[in-house]
Residue, then its C-alpha position, 0 to 999 in steps of 0.5 A: x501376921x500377913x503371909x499373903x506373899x509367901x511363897x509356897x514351895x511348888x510355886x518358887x520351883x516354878x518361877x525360878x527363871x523369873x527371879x532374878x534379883x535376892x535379898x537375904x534378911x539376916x544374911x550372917x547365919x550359919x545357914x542364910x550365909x552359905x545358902x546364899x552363896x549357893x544360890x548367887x553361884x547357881x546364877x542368881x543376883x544376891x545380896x545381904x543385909x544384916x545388924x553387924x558384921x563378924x568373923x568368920x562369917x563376915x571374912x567369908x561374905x567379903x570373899x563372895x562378892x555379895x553386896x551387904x547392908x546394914x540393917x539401918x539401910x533397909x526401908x519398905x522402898x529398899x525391899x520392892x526392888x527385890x524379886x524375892x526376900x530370903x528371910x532368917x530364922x532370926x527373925x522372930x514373928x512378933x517384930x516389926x521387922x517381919x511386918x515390913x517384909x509381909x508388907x513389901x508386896x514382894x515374895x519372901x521364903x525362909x533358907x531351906x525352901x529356896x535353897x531347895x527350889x532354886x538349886x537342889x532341886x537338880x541336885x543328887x541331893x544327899x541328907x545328913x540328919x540326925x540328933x547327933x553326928x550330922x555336920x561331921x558325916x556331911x563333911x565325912x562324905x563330902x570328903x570320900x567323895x572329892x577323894x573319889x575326883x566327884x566334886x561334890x557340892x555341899x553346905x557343912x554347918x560347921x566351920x572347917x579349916x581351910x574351906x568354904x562352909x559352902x560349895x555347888x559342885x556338880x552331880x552329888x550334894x551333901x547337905x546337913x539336915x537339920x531338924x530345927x524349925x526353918x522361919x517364924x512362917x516356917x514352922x518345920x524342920x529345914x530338912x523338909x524343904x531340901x529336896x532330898x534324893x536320899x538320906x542318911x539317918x545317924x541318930x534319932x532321939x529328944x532334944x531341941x525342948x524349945x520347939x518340940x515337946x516330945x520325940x514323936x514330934x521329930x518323928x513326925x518331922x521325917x513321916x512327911x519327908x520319908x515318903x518324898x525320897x526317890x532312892x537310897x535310906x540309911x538308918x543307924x538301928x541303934x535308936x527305937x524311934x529310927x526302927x520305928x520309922x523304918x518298920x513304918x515305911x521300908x518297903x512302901x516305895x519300890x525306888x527306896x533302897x534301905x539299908x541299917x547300919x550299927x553294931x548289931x546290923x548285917x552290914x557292920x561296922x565289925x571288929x572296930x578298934x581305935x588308937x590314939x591316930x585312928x581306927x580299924x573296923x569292917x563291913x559286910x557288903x554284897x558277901x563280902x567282908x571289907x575291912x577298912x583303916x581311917x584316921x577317925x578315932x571312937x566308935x561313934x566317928x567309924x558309925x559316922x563314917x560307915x554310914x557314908x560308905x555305905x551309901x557309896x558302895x550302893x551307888x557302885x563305887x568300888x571297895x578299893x577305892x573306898x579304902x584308900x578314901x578313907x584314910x586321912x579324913x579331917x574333922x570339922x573344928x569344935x569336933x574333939x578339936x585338940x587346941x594345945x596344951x595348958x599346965x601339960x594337959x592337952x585341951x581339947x574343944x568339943x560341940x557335945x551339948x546331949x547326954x549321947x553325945x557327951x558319952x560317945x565323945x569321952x569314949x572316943x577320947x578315952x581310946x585316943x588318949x590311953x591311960x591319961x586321967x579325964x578332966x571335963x569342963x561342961x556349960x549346959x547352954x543349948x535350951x535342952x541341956x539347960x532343963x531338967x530332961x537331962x538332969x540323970x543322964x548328964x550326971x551318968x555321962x559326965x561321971x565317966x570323968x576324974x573330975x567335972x566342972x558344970x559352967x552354969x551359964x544364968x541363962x533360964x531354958x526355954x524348953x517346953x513345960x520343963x524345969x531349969x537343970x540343976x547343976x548345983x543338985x547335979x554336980x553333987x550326984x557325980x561327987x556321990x559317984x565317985x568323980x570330983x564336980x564343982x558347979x561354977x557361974x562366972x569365968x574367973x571361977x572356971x579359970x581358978x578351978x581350972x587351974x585347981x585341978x589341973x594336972x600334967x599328964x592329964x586331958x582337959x575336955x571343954x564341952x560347949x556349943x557356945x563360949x563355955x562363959x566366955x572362956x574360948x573369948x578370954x586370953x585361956x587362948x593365948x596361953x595354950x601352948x602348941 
């Protein structure tokens, strides 16, 4: 490995007017795409090169203007015309591909630190971090704030119906911080190259067994980014490593302004109540309680949402305002995302692959969806649901269900120094609690077992942050029913 033409961080925001011209290597990520709109909007020259091309990635490149090669195309003479090489997380250290970028003789960097120098730098920039709710506050706040006529810039790493993943805006940025590793050179979270100016902490505890061996290891991803804000801090006091945190580092820098939020803070959020189209719940701010009424269901989405306003009343927006925002916020899809209905059942896609998650998530539709039995279909496929971490807080969480169906993807984790999960052991333990599990590994299992335990006026839950073995890739599709 030769990382001689990295490029450091302080050295990127100190050439940014001598580049010009930027090739993004593996252009289709979820993050690499976005990034490099963003940077050709703020002015650069970008262009993109990748294996293959597919929607909704591909649909939304088309749109840009930024020209794309194919991975074929790309020479060691191809790469000197560039003035920089955005390099993506799928690019892996031991490939001969990364040999010829450290060898092109150009600068190269991963998404994160050149989406920080080059435009966040003079951005208000505004992280979302946290184990769980991050891509739905992001797109929460972002929002609140076009709702507020603030034309806001963001980057949600998740796909929303109707809009870009991606835009500049002007004075306030939103970004999504995400923990995970930035390059093969890169070897820190992402949200430690953001530049953030503030940052909002919604959850704190283990996950990504992949790359981090304990929670003080992502703890101590945010000790080297804590220090660095300027403004405004909002922590959910609901997690023993945020208030670590938080007793480590409030305090210490006059221009920090911190907050906590939760069901057992000061500020709230108080009295919340959902219903099948929405929720009530207040807040205590400056003496004053406000009580607020949203289109967001469970009380995970108000903690969410409380969280941004929150932030919005410290930045002097006024209340009335807020409670107007407020109301008729969208989700991000694969967010309690109601799909149809199959054999009456309403058939909702949901993202939630941790235990937390999967638990906040059965609340929110046991609240929105009253009195109808719960039908829950899991693939443990991200490499911590598919160790053993998890393996008696997935049979608590999942036990809240009538009936469960594990799809075991036959995939081995990657997490560190842990066991694969055991669904056959797991599916076992949720029967002994009451509830009704199978374990299947192939789709037209899932399907029969599906179909076996349908029942009409019931809720079909797919948990899956991939294609739950296919089934989102099947013609399951086709026969849901609007």
């Amino acid at each position: 490995m030769d990382l001689s033409n990295l490029i450091s961080q302080d050295d990127l925001i100190a050439r940014r007017k001598e580049i010009k011209k930027i090739l993004f290597y593996r252009i289709c990520g979820s993050g690499m795409g976005p990034a490099a709109v963003l940077i050709k909007q703020a002015g650069f020259e970008v262009e993109g090169t990748d294996s293959a091309y597919y929607p909704p990635m591909s649909t939304f490149l088309e749109t840009t203007g930024i020209t794309l090669f194919k991975l074929d195309q790309v020479t060691p003479e191809f790469l000197k015309k560039y003035d920089l090489i955005v390099v993506g997380n799928s690019v892996a250290g031991k490939l001969e591909a990364a040999r010829m970028i450290e060898r092109a003789g150009v600068p190269f960097t991963s998404f994160p630190s050149a989406l920080g120098s080059l435009v966040l730098k003079d951005k208000n920039v505004v992280g979302i971090a946290g184990t769980h709710g991050k891509t739905t506050t992001t797109y929460f706040m972002t929002q609140l704030l076009e709702k507020l006529n603030q034309n806001p810039g963001y980057l949600v790493g998740g796909i929303i119906e109707g809009r870009n993943p991606s835009k500049l805006g002007d004075k306030y940025f939103v970004i999504e911080s995400d923990e995970y590793d930035s390059a093969y050179f890169h070897k820190i979270s992402k949200f430690r190259l953001y530049e953030q100016k503030n940052m909002i902490l919604t959850s704190l505890e283990f996950d990504h067994a992949d790359i981090f061996s304990s929670v003080e290891k992502i703890e101590d991803e945010f000790r080297d980014v804590l220090p660095k804000i300027d403004s405004t801090i909002i922590f959910n006091q609901e997690y023993p490593s945020a208030m670590k945190l938080y007793h480590e580092y409030q305090g210490k820098k006059s221009s920090q302004k911190w907050f906590l939020y939760g069901d057992k803070s000061k500020i709230g959020p108080f009295d919340v109540k959902s219903f099948e189209d929405g929720s009530t719940f207040s807040i205590q701010w400056q003496g004053e309680r406000i009580s607020f009424k949203s289109s967001v269901v469970g009380q995970h989405n108000v903690l969410n949402l409380t969280s941004c306003l929150i932030y919005l009343l410290s930045e002097g927006f006024k209340a009335s305002d807020l409670q107007k925002a407020a109301t008729g916020l969208e989700m991000v899809k694969r967010r309690q995302e109601v799909r149809g209905k199959y054999k009456g059942m309403v058939v909702i896609d949901d993202f939630a692959h941790h235990p937390r998650a999967i638990n906040v998530t059965l609340e929110a539709i046991r609240s929105r969806f009253k009195n109808k039995k719960l039908i829950t279909v899991f693939e443990p496929i991200s490499a911590t649901a598919r160790s053993s971490i998890f393996q008696s807080e997935f049979r608590d969480a999942l036990a809240h269900s009538e009936k469960v169906i594990i799809a075991k993807a036959e995939i081995a984790t990657t997490a560190l120094s842990a066991k694969d999960l055991d669904c056959d052991l797991l599916a076992q333990e949720i029967n002994s609690k009451g509830s009704k599990a199978v374990c299947v590994t192939k789709l037209d299992e899932l399907r029969k077992k599906i179909d076996e335990f349908a029942e009409p006026d019931a809720v079909l839950l797919i948990l899956s942050n991939r294609t739950c073995l296919g089934l989102w890739e099947s013609n399951f599709v086709q026969e849901l029913i609007s």
